[in-house]
C-alpha positions in Angstrom: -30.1 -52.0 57.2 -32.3 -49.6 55.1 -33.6 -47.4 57.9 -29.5 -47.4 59.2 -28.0 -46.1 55.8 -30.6 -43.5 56.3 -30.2 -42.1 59.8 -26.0 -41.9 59.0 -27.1 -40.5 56.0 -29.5 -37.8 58.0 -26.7 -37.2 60.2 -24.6 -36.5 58.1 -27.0 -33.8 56.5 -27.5 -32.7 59.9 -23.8 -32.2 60.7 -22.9 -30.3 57.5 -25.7 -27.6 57.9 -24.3 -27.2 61.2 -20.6 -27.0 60.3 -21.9 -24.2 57.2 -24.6 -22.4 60.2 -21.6 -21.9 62.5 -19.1 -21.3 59.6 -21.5 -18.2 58.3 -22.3 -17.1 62.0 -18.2 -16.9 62.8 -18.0 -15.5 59.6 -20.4 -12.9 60.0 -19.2 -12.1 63.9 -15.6 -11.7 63.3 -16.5 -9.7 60.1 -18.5 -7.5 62.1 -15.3 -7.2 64.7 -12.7 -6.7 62.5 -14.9 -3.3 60.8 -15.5 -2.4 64.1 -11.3 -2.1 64.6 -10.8 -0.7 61.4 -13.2 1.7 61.8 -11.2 2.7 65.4 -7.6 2.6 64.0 -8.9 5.2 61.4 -10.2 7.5 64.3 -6.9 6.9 66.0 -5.1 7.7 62.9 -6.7 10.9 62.3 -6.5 12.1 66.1 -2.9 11.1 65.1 -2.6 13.2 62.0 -4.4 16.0 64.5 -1.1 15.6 66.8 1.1 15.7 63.7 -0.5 18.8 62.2 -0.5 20.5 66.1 3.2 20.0 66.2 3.9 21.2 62.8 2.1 24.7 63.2 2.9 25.0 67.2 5.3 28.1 68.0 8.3 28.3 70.3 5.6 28.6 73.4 3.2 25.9 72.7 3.3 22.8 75.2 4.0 20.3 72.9 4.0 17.4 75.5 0.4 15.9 74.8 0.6 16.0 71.3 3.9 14.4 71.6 2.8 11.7 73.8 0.2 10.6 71.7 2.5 10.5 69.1 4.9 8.3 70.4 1.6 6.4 72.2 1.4 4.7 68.5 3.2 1.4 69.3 1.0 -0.9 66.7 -0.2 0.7 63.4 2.4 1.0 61.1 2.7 4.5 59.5 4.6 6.8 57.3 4.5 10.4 57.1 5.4 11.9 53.2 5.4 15.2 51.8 4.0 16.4 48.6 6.1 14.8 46.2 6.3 11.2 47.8 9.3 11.2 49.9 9.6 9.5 53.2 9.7 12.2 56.3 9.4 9.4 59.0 7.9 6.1 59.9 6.6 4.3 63.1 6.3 0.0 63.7 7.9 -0.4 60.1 10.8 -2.8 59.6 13.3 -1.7 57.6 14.0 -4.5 55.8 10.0 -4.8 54.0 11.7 -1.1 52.1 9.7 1.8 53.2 9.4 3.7 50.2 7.7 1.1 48.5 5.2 0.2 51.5 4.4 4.0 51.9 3.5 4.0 47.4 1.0 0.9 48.7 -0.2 2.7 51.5 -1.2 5.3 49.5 -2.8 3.1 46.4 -5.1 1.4 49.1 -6.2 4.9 50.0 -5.3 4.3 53.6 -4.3 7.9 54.1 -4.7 11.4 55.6 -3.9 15.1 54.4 -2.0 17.6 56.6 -2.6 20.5 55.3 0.6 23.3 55.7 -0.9 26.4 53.7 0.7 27.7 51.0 -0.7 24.9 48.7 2.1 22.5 50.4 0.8 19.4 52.6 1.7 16.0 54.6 0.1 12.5 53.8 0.2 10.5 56.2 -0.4 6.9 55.3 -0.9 3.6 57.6 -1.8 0.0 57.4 -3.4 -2.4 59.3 -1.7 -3.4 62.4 -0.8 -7.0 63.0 -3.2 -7.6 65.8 -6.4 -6.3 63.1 -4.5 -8.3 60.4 -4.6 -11.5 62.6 -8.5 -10.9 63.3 -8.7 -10.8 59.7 -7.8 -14.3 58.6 -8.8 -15.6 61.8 -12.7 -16.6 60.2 -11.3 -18.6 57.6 -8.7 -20.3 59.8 -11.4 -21.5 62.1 -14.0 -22.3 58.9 -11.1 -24.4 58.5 -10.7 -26.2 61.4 -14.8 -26.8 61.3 -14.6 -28.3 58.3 -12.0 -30.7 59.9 -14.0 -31.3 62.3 -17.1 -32.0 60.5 -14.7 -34.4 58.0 -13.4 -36.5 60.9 -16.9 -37.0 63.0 -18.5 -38.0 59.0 -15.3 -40.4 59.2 -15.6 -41.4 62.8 -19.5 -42.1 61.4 -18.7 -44.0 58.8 -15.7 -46.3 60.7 -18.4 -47.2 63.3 -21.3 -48.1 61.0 -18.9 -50.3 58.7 -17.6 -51.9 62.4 -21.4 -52.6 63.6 -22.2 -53.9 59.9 -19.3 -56.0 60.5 -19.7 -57.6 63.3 -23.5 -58.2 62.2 -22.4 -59.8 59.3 -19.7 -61.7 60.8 -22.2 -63.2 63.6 -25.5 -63.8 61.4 -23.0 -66.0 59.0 -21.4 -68.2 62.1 -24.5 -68.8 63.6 -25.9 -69.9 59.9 -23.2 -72.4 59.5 -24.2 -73.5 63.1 -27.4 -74.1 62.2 -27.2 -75.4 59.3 -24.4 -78.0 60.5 -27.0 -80.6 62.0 -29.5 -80.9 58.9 -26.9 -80.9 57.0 -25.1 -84.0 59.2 -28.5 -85.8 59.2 -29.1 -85.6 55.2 -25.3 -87.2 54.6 -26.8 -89.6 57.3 -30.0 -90.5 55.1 -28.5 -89.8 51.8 -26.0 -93.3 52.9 -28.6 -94.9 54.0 -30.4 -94.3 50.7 -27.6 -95.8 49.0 -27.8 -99.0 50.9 -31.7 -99.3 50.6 -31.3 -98.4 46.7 -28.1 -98.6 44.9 -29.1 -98.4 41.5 -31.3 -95.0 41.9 -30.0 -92.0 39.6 -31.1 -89.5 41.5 -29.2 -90.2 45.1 -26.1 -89.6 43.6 -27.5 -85.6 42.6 -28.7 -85.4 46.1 -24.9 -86.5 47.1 -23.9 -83.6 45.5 -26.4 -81.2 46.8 -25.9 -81.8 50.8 -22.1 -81.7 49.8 -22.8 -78.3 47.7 -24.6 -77.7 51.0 -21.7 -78.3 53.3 -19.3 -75.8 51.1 -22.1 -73.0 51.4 -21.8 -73.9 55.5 -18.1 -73.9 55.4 -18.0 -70.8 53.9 -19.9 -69.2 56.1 -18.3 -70.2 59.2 -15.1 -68.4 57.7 -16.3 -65.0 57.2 -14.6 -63.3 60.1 -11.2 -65.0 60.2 -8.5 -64.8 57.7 -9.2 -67.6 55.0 -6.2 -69.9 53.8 -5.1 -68.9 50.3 -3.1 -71.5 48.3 -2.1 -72.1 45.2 -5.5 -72.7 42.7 -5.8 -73.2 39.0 -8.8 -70.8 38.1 -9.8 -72.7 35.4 -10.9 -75.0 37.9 -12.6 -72.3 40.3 -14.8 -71.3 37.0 -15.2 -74.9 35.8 -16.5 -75.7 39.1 -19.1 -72.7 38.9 -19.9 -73.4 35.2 -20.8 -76.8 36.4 -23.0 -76.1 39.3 -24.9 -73.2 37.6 -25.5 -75.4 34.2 -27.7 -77.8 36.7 -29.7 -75.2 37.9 -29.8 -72.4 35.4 -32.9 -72.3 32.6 -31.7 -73.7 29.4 -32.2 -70.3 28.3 -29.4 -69.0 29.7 -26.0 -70.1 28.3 -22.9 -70.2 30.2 -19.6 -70.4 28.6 -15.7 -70.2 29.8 -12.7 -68.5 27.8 -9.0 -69.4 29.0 -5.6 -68.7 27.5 -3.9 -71.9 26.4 -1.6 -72.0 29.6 -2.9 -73.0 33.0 -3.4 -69.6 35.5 -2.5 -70.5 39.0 -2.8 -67.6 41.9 -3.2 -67.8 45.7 -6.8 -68.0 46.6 -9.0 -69.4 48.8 -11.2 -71.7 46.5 -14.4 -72.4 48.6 -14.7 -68.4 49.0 -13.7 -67.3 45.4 -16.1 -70.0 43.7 -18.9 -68.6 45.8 -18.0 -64.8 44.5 -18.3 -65.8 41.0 -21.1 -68.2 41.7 -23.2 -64.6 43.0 -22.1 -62.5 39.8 -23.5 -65.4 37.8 -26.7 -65.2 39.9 -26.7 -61.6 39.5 -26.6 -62.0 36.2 -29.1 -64.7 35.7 -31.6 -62.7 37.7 -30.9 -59.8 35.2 -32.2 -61.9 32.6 -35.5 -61.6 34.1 -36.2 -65.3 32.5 -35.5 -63.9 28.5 -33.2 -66.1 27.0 -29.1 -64.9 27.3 -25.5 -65.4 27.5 -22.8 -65.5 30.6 -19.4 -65.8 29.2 -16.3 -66.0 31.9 -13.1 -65.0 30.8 -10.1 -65.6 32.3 -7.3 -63.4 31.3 -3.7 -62.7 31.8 -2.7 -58.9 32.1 1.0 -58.2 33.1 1.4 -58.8 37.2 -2.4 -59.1 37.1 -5.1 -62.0 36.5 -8.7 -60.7 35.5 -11.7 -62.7 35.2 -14.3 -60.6 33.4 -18.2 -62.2 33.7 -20.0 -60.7 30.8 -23.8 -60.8 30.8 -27.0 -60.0 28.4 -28.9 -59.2 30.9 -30.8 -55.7 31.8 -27.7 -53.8 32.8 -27.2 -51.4 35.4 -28.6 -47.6 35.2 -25.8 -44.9 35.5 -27.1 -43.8 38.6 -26.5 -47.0 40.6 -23.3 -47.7 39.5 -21.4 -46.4 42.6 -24.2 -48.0 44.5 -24.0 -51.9 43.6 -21.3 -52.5 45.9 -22.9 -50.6 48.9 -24.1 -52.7 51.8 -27.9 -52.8 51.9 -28.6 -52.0 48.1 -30.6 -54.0 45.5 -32.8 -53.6 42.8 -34.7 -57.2 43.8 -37.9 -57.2 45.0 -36.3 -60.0 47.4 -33.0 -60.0 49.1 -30.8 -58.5 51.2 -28.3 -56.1 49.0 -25.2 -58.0 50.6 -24.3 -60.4 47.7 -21.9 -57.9 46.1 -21.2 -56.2 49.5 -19.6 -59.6 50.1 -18.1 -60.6 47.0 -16.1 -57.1 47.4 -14.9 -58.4 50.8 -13.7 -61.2 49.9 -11.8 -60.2 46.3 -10.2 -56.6 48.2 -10.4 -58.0 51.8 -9.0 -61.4 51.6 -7.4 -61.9 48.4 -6.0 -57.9 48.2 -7.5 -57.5 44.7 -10.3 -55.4 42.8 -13.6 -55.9 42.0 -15.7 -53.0 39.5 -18.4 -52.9 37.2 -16.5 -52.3 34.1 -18.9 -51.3 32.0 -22.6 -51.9 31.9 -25.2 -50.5 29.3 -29.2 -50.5 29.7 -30.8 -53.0 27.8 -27.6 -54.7 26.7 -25.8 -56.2 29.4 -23.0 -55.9 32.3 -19.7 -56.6 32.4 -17.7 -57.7 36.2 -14.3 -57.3 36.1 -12.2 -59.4 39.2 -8.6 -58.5 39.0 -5.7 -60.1 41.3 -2.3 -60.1 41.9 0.0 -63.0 40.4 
């Protein structure tokens, strides 16, 4: 599971460094391109100020025909031709309705313009702008950074969808094929545990094991539902966490104190009972274990919030560090020196999955304890 997290996680790295090596390579390459056009709409623009300036001094005799081709040639780069003081003497590829007076005072504040000098001290300014072709090559980097990024976002997604579909599928087999196996054993010690009871009727201790290889058949049950849509009906929850208070009094240290708080009212919501005694029972665990054998507290308390029913399990134990917080939940992660990291991988299943509600660590301080916060719909 470990060395999985880690390759999606390396390929993840791997795709984002590729998205940002050929964001900054397009970046740099249409940069390049679009200098390289400016740079040629300026030469064309002053061979067109050249034309402008030929026509203004040519006399009566002068063919005029070349310069005025080239000057009517200029079918893309907007332009306006002032005198002196600012006024408008005529335009080229400007729409009327964008006000040419004001497009020729921005012109000229970009410094996009060119002198024609008339002697005398008098003059032409000829200013231009971009045409739409260069202005198009302009945004065009970022437009495709874009659409990189999208990419990159979707094949992380696409990533992510088949990992959680393989983990599923994993998980959903390895606990079938549990409840498989364990369905013989667990046939032939109800088999010898009757037996028992013939041979010895009066013994204390057959009616424990009783309960154990029945404890055993809910554990195989539950595992044989993972997978398929469990059946949710109407279930008092003091009667979920008395059931789990029971079971881990029996085989919790005496250290370690377990106590249920209920409103005075019974709380009944649709859940499946078998699966949501088996979430608690694994925060209670959790919490044991983060006892680390020291004597503490679990207190369960069952509360009613508006539309929603929370059960809080509150713990002394070690807590959680800030840095794992986001991480408790995530398949594959423990801080056990045993164990698989799926206990609260499942437990979120089946609260969000099965029974549409929230599980979160609500708050959790070093050294002082953790607190699990289950909330669910009326």
């Amino acid at each position: 599971m470990k060395q999985w997290t880690d390759r999606i996680r390396q390929v993840k790295i791997w795709l984002v460094v590729a998205a940002i090596i050929i964001a900054a390579v397009s970046l740099f390459v249409s940069h390049q391109l679009v200098d390289d056009l400016k740079h040629e709409e300026r030469s064309k623009m002053d061979l067109w100020a050249k034309a402008m300036n030929f026509v203004q001094e040519a006399d009566g005799e002068t063919d005029l025909s070349l310069a005025l081709a080239f000057i009517e040639g200029n079918t893309t780069i907007p332009v306006i031709v002032t005198d002196a003081q600012g006024h408008v003497q005529e335009y080229r590829n400007i729409d009327d309705s964008l006000g040419v007076d004001d497009y020729a005072r921005r012109m000229r504040l970009a410094g996009d313009t060119i002198p024609i000098d008339l002697g005398g001290g008098d003059y032409l300014l000829v200013c231009y702008d971009q045409s739409t072709l260069l202005k198009r090559l302009t945004y065009y980097p970022y437009w495709q950074l874009g659409i990189v990024m999208i990419f990159v976002v979707v094949a992380i997604f696409a990533l992510l969808s088949s990992k959680r579909a393989e983990q599923n599928k994993v998980w959903v087999g390895l606990s079938k094929e549990t409840a498989h196996q364990l369905g013989t054993p667990i046939s032939s010690m109800m088999a010898w545990t009757e037996m028992l009871k013939e041979s010895y009727p009066d013994d204390e201790l057959i009616p424990e094991m009783e309960q154990d290889v029945k404890r055993l058949e809910r554990i195989a049950e539950r595992f044989s539902k993972i997978g398929s849509l469990p059946e949710a009906v109407d279930t008092s929850l003091q009667e979920v966490l008395d059931h789990v208070i029971a079971y881990m009094d029996k085989r919790t240290s005496q250290k370690v104190a377990i106590k249920g708080h209920y409103p005075g009212n019974e709380v009944v919501v649709k859940v499946n009972a078998s699966l949501f005694e088996w979430v608690i029972e694994n925060l209670c665990k959790n919490a044991v274990d983060a006892m680390e054998g020291q004597p503490g507290r679990i207190d369960l308390w069952l509360l009613e919030e508006d539309d929603v029913v929370a059960i809080e399990v509150v713990d002394t134990g070690k807590g959680i560090r800030k840095k794992n917080m986001k991480n408790v939940f995530r398949p594959g992660f423990t801080t056990k020196r045993r164990g698989w990291g799926l206990g609260l991988s499942l437990a979120k299943r089946i609260v969000e999955e099965y029974h549409h509600g929230h599980i979160f660590v609500k708050q959790s301080e070093v050294g002082k304890g953790t607190t699990f916060r289950i909330e669910l719909k009326r």
